[in-house]
BAVEX-136431 format. One record per atom (N, C-alpha, C): residue number from 1; residue in one letter; atom name; x negated, y, z negated. Coordinates in Angstrom, 2 decimals. Each point is the difference from the previous one (the first is absolute). Example, Ala and Ser with C-alpha at 12.3 -4.5 7.8 and 13.67 -1.06 7.14 Angstrom:
<rs>
r k = 1&r = a&a = N&xx = -13.19&yy = -5.69&zz = -7.80
r k = 1&r = a&a = CA&xx = 0.89&yy = 1.19&zz = 0.00
r k = 1&r = a&a = C&xx = -0.90&yy = 1.20&zz = 0.00
r k = 2&r = s&a = N&xx = 0.35&yy = 1.05&zz = 0.72
r k = 2&r = s&a = CA&xx = -0.82&yy = 1.19&zz = -0.06
r k = 2&r = s&a = C&xx = 0.77&yy = 1.09&zz = -0.73
</rs>
This chain:
<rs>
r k = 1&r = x&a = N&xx = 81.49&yy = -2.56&zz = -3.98
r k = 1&r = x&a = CA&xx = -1.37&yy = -0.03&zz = 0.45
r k = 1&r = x&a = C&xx = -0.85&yy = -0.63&zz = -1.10
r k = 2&r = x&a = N&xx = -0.74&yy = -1.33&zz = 0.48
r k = 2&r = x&a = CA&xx = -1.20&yy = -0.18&zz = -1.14
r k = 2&r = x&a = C&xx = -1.07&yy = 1.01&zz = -0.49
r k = 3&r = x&a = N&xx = -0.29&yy = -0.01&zz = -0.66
r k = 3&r = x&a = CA&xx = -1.57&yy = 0.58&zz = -0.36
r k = 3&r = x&a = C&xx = -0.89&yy = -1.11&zz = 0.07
r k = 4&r = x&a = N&xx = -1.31&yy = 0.31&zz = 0.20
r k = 4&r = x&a = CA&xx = -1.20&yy = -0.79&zz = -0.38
r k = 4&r = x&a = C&xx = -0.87&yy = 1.09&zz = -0.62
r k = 5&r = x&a = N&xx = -0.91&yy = -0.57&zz = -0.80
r k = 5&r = x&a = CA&xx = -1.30&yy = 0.93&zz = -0.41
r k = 5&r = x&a = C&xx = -1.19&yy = -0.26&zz = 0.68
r k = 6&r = x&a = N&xx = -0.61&yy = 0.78&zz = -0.12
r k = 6&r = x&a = CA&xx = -1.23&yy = 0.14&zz = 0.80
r k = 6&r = x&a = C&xx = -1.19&yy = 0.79&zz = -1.05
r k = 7&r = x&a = N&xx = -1.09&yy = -0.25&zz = 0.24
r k = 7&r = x&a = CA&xx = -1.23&yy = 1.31&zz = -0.99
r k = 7&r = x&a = C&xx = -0.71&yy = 0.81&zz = 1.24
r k = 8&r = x&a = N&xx = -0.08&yy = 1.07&zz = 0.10
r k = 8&r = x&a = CA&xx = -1.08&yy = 0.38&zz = 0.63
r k = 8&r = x&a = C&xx = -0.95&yy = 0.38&zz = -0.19
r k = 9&r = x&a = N&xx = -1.23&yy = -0.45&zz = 0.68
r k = 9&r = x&a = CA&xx = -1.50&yy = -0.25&zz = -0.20
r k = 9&r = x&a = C&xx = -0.54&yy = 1.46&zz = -0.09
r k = 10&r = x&a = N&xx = -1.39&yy = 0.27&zz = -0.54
r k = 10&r = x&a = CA&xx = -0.44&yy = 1.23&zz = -0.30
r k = 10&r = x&a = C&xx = -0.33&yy = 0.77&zz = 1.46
r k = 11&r = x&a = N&xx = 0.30&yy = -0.92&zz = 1.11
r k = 11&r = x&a = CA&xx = -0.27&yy = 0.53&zz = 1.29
r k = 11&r = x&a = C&xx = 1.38&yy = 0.47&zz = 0.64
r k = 12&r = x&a = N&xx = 1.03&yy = -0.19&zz = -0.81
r k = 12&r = x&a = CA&xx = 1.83&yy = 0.10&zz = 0.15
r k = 12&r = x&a = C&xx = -0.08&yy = -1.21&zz = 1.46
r k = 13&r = x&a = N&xx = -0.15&yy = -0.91&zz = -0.39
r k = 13&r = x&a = CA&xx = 0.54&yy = -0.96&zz = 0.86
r k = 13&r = x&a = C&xx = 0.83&yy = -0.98&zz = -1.10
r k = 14&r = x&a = N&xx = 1.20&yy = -0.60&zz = 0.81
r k = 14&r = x&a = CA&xx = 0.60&yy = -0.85&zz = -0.40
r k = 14&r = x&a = C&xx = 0.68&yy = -1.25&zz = 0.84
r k = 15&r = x&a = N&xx = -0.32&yy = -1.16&zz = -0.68
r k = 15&r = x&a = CA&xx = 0.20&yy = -1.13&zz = 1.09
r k = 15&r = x&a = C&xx = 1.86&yy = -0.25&zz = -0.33
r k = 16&r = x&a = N&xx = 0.28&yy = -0.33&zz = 1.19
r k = 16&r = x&a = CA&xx = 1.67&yy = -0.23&zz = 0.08
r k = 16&r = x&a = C&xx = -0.05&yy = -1.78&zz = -0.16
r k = 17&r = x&a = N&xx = 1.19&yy = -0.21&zz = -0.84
r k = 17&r = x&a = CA&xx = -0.23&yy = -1.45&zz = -0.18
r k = 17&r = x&a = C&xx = 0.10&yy = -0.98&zz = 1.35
r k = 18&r = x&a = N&xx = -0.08&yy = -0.98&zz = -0.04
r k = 18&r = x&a = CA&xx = -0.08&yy = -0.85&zz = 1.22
r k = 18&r = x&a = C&xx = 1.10&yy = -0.06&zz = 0.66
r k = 19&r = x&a = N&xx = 1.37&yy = -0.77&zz = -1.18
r k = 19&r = x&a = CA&xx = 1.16&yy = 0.07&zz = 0.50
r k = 19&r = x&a = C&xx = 1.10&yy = 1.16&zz = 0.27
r k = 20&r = x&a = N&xx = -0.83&yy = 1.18&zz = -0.12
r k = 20&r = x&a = CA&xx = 0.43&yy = 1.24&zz = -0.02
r k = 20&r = x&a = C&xx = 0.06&yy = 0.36&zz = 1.71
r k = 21&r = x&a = N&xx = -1.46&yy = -0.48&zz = 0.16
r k = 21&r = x&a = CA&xx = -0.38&yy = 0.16&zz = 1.53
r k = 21&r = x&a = C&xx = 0.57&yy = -1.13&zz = 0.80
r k = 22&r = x&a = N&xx = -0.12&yy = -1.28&zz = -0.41
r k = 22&r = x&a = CA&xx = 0.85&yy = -0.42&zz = 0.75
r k = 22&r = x&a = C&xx = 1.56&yy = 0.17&zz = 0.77
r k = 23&r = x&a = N&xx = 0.62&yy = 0.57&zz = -1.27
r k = 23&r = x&a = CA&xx = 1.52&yy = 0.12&zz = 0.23
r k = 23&r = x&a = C&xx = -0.03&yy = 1.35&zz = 0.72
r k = 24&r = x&a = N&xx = -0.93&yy = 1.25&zz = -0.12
r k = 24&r = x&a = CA&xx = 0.16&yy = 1.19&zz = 1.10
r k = 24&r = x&a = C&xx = -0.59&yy = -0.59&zz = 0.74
r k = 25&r = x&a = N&xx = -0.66&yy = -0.57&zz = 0.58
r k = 25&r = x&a = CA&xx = -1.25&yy = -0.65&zz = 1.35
r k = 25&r = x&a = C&xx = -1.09&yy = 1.04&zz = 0.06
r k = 26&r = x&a = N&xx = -0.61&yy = -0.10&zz = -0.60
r k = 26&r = x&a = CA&xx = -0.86&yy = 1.61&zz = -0.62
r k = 26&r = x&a = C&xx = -1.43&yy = -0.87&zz = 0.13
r k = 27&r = x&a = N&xx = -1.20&yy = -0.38&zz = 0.98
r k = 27&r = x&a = CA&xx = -1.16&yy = -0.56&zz = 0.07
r k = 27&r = x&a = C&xx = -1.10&yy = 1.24&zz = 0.51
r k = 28&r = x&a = N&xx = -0.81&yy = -0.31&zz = -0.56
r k = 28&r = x&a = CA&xx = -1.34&yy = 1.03&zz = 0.14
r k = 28&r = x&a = C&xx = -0.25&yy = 0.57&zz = 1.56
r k = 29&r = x&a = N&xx = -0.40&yy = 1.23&zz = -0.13
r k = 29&r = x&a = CA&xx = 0.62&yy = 0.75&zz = 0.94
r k = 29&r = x&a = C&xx = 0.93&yy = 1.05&zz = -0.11
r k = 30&r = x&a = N&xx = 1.30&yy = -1.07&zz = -0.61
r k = 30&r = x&a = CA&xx = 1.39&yy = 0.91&zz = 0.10
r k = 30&r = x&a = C&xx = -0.23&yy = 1.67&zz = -0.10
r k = 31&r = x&a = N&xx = 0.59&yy = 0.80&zz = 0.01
r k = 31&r = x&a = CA&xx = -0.08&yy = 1.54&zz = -0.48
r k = 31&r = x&a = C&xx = 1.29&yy = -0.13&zz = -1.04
r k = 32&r = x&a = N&xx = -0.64&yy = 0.67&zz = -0.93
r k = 32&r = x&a = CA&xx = 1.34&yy = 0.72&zz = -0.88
r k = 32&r = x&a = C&xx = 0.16&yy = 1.06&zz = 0.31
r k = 33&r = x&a = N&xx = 1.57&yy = 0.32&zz = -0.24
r k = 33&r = x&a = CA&xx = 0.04&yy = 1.72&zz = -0.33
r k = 33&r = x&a = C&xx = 0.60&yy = 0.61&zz = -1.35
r k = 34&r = x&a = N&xx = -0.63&yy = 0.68&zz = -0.87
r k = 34&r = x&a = CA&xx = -0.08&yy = 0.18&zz = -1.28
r k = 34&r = x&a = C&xx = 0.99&yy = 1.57&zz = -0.22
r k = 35&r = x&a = N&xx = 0.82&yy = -0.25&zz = -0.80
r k = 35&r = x&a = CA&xx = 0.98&yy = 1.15&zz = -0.10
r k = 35&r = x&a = C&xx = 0.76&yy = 0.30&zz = -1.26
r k = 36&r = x&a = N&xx = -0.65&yy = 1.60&zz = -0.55
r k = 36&r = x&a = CA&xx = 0.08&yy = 0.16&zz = -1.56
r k = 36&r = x&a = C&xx = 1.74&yy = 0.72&zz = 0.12
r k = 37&r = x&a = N&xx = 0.49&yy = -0.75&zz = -1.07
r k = 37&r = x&a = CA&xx = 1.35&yy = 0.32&zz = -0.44
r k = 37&r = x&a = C&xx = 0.21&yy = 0.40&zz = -1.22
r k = 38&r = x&a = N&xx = -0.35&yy = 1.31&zz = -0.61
r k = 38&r = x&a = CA&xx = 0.06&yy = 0.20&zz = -1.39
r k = 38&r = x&a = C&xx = -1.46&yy = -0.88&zz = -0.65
r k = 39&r = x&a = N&xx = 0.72&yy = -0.60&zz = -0.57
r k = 39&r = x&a = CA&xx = -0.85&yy = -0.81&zz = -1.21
r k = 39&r = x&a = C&xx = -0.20&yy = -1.67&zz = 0.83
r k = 40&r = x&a = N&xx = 0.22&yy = 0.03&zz = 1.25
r k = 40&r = x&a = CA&xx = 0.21&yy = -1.47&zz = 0.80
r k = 40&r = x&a = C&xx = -1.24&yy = 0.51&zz = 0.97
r k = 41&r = x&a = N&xx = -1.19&yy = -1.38&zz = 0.20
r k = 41&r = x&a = CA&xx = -0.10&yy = -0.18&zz = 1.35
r k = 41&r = x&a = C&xx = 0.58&yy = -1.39&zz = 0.86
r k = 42&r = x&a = N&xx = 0.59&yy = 0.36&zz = 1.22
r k = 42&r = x&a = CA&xx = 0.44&yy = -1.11&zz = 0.62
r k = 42&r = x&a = C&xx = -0.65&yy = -0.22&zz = 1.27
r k = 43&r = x&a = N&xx = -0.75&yy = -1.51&zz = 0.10
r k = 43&r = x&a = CA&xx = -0.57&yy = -0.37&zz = 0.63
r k = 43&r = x&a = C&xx = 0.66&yy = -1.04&zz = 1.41
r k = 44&r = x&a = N&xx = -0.21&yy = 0.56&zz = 1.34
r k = 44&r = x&a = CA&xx = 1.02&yy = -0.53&zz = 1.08
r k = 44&r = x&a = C&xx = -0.89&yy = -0.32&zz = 1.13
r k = 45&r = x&a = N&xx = -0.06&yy = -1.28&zz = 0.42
r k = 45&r = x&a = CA&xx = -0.58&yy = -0.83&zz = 0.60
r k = 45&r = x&a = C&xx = 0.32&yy = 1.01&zz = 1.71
r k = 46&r = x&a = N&xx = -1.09&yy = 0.18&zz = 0.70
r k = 46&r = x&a = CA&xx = 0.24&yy = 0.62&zz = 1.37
r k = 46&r = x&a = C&xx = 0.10&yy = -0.43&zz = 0.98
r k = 47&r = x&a = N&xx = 0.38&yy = -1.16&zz = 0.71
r k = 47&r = x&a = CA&xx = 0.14&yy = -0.33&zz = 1.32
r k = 47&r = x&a = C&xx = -0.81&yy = 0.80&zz = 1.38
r k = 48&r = x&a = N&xx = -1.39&yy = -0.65&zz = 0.04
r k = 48&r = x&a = CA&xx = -1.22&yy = 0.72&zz = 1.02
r k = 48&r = x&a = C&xx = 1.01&yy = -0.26&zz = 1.22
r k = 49&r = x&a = N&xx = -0.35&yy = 0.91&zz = 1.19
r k = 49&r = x&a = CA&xx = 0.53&yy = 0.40&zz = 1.10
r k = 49&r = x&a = C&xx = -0.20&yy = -1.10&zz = 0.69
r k = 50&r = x&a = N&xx = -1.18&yy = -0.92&zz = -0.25
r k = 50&r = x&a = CA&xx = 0.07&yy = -1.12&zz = 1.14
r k = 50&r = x&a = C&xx = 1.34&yy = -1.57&zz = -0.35
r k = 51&r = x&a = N&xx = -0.39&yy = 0.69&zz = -1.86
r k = 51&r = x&a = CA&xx = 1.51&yy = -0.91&zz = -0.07
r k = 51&r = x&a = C&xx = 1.19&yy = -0.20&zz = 0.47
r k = 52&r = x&a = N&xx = 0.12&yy = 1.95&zz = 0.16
r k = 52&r = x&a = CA&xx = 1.54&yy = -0.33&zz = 0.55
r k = 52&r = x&a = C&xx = 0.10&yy = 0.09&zz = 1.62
r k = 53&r = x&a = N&xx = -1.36&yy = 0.21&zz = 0.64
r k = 53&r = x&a = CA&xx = 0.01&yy = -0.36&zz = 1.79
r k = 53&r = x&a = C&xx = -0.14&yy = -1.21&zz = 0.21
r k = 54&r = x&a = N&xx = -0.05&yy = -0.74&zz = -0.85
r k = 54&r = x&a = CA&xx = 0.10&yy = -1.54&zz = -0.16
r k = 54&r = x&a = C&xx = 0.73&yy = -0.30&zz = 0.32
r k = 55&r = x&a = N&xx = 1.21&yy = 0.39&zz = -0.98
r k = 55&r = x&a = CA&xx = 1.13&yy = -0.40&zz = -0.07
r k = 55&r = x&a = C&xx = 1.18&yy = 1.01&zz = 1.25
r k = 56&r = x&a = N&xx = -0.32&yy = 0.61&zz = 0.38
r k = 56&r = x&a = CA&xx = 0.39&yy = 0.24&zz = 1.03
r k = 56&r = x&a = C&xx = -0.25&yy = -0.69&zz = 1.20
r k = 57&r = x&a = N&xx = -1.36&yy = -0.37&zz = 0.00
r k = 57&r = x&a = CA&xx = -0.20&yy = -0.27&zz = 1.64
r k = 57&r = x&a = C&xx = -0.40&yy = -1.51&zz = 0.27
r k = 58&r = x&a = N&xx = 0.42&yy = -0.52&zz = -1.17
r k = 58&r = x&a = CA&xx = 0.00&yy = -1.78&zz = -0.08
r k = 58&r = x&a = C&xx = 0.36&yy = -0.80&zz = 1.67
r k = 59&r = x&a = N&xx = 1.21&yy = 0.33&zz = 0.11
r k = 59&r = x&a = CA&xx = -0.12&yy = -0.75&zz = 1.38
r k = 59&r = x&a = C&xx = -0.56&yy = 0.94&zz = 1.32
r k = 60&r = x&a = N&xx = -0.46&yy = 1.11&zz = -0.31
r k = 60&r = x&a = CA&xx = -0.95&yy = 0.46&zz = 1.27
r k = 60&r = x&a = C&xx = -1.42&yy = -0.45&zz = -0.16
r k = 61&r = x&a = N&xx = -0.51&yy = 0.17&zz = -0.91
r k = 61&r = x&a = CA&xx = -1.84&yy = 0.07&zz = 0.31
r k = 61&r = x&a = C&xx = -0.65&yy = -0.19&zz = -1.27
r k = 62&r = x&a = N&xx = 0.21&yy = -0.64&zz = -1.26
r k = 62&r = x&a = CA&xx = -0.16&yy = -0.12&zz = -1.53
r k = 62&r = x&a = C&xx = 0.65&yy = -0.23&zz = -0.91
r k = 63&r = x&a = N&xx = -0.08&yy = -1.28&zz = -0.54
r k = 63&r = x&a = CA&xx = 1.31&yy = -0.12&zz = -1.22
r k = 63&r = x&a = C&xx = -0.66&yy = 0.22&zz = -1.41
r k = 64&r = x&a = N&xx = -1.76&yy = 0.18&zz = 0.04
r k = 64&r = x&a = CA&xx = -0.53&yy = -0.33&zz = -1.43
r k = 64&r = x&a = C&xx = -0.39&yy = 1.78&zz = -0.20
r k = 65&r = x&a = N&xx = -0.43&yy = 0.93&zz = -0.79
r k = 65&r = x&a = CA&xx = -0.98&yy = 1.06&zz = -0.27
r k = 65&r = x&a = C&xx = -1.19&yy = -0.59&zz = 0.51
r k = 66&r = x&a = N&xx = -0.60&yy = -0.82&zz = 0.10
r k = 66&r = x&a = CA&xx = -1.68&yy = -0.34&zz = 0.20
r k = 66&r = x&a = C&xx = 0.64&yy = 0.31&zz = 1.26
r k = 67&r = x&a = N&xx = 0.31&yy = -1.02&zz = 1.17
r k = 67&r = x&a = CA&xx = 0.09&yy = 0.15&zz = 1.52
r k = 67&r = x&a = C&xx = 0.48&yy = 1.55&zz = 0.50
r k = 68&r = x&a = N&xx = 0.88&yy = 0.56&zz = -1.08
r k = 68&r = x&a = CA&xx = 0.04&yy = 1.26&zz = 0.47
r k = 68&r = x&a = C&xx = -1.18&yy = 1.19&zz = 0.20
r k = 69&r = x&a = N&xx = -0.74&yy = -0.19&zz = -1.69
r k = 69&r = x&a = CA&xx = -0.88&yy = 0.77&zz = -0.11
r k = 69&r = x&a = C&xx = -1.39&yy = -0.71&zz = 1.37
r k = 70&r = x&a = N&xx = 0.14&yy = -1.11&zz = 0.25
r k = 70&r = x&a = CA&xx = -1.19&yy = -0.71&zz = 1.29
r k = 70&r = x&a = C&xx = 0.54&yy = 0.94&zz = 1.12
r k = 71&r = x&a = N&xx = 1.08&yy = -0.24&zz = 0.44
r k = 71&r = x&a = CA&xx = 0.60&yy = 0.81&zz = 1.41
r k = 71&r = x&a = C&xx = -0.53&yy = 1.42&zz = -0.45
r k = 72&r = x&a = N&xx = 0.23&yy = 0.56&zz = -0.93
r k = 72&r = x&a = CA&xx = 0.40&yy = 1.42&zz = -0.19
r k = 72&r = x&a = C&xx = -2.01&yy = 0.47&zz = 0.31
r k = 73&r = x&a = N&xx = -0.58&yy = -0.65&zz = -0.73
r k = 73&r = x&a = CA&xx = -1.44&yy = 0.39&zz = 0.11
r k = 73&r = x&a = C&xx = -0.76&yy = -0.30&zz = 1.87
r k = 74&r = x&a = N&xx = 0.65&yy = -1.39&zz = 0.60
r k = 74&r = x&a = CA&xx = -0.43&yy = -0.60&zz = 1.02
r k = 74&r = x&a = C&xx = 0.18&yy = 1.31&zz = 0.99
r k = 75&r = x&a = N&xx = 1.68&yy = 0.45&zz = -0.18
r k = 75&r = x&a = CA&xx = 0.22&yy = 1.70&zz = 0.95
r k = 75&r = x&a = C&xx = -1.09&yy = 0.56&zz = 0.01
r k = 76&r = x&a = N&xx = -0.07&yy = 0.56&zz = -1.58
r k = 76&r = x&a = CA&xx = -0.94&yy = 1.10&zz = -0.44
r k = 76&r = x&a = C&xx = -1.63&yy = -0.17&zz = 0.76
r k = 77&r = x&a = N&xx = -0.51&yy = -1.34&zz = 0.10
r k = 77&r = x&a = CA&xx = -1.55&yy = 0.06&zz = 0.23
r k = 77&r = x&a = C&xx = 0.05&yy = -0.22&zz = 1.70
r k = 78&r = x&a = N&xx = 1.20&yy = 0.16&zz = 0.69
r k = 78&r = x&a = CA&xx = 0.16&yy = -0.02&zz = 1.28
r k = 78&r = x&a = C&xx = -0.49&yy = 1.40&zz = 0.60
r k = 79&r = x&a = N&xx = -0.40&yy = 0.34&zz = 1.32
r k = 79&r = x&a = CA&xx = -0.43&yy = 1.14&zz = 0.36
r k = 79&r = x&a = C&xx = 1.11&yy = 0.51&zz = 0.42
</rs>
């Protein structure tokens, strides 16, 4: 496993490097989920629910998250 370093800001934020995010596919938005191991935190990229009904229901009715989350709201504001 590489390491990278990082500083965190007096607000505890810390920016993940670019090519860090590239290689997980990690773009604003994403959710982390943060998980203390002893003396470790490990940080794990979450896959949102419309991601993976995406990818389920590609050849029925949505292949992207946007068109899913459009259908999913279009239901919702239906009477």
């Amino acid at each position: 496993m590489k390491s990278t370093g990082v500083i965190v800001s007096n607000r505890g934020n810390i920016v993940l490097p670019a090519k860090l995010r590239k290689e997980m596919n990690i773009e604003a938005g994403t959710k982390i989920l943060l998980t203390r191991e002893d003396d470790k935190i490990i940080m794990q990229p979450v896959a949102s629910f419309t991601d993976k009904l995406a990818g389920l229901t590609k050849k029925s009715f949505g292949g992207t998250p946007k068109e899913i989350t459009r259908i999913i709201n279009n239901e919702r504001a239906e009477p």
